[in-house]
C-alpha positions as CSV (number, residue, x, y, z in Angstrom):
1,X,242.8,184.5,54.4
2,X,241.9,187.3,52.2
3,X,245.2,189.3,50.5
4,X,245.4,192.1,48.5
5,X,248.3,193.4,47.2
6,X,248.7,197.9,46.9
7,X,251.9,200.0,46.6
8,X,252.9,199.6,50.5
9,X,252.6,195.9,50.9
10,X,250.7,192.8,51.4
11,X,247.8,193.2,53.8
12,X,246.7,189.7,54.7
13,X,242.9,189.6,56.7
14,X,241.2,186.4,58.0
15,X,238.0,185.6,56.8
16,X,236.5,184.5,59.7
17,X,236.9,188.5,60.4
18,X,235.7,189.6,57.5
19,X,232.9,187.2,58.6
20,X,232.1,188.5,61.5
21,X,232.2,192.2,60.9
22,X,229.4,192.1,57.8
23,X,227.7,189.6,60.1
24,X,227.4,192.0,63.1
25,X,227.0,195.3,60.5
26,X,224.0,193.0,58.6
27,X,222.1,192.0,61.9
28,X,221.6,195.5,63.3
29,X,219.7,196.5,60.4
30,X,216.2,197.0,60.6
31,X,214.2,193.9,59.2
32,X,216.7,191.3,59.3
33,X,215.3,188.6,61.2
34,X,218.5,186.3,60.8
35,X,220.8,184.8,58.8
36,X,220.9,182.0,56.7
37,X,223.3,179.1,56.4
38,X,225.0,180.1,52.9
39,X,226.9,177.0,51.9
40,X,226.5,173.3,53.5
41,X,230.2,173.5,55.4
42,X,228.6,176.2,57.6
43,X,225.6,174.1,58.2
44,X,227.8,171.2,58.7
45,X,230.2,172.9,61.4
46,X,227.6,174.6,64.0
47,X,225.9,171.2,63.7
48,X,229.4,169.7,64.7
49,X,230.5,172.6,67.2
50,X,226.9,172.7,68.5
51,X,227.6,176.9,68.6
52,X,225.8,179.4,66.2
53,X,229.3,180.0,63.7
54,X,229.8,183.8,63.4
55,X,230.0,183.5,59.7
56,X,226.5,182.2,59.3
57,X,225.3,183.7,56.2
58,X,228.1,185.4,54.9
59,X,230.4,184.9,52.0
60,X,233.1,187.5,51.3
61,X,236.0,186.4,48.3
62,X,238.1,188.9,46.5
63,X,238.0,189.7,42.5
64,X,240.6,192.3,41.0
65,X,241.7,193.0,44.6
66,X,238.6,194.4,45.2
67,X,236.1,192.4,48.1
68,X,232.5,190.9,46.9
69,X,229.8,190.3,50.0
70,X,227.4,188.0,49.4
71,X,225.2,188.0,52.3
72,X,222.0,185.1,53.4
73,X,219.5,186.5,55.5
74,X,215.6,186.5,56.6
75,X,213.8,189.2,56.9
76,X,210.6,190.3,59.2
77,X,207.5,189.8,57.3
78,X,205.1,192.9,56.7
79,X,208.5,195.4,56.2
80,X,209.5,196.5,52.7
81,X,212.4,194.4,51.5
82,X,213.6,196.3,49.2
83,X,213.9,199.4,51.4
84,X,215.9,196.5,54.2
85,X,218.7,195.3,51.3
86,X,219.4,198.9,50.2
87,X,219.9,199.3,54.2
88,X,221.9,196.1,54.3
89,X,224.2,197.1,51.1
90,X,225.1,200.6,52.4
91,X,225.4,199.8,56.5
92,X,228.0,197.2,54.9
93,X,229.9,198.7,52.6
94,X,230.5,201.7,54.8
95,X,231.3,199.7,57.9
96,X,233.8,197.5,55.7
97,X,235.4,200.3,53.9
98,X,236.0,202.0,57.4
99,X,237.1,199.1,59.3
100,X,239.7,198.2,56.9
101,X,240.2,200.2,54.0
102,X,239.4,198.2,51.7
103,X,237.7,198.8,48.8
104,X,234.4,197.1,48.6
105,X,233.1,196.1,45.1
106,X,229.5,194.4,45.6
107,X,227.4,193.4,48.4
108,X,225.0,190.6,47.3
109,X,222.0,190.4,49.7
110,X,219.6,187.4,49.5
111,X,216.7,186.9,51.0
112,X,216.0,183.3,52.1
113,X,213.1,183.7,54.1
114,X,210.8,185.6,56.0
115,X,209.7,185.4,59.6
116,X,206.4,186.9,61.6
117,X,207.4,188.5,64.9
């Protein structure tokens, strides 16, 4: 559970949300190929649930009440990466910002891999 604390309240948002909003945002961009198990538990789940988890790749954790993405992904082989991960950094931090209001700090891209279509 992510919560952040401003002037109003206490907004409280489940990762598994967060999870699956950068996840969606991340995958419609141009190049990305997939993503990329980012820690051993979410390896370790989809082998137990048998199901792709929706938080495959993506990491998000909150510093000075401000959110940090880290995001695992492939990309297709033969495009420009570095054109793909500024695509990646802004699609997210726009679709976070306006889905929640919340003030994104960093998005952390990494590529793991590439893959030939």
């Amino acid at each position: 559970m992510i919560k952040l604390e401003n002037h109003l309240g206490t907004i409280e948002i489940s990762e598994e949300y967060f999870a699956n909003l950068v996840g969606h945002a991340a995958s419609e961009c141009f190049g990305v190929a997939g993503m990329v198990f980012s820690t051993a538990f979410q390896g370790l789940k989809s082998v137990i649930t048998s199901n792709d988890v929706p938080d495959k790749g993506v990491r998000v954790r909150t510093i000075n009440g401000r959110l940090v993405i880290d995001l695992h992904i492939i990309v297709t082989y033969g495009l420009n990466i570095s054109a793909i991960v500024k695509s990646i950094v802004n699609k997210v931090h726009y679709t976070v910002e306006e889905a929640t209001g919340l003030e994104v700090s960093k998005v952390n891209v990494f590529v793991d891999g590439m893959k030939n279509d």
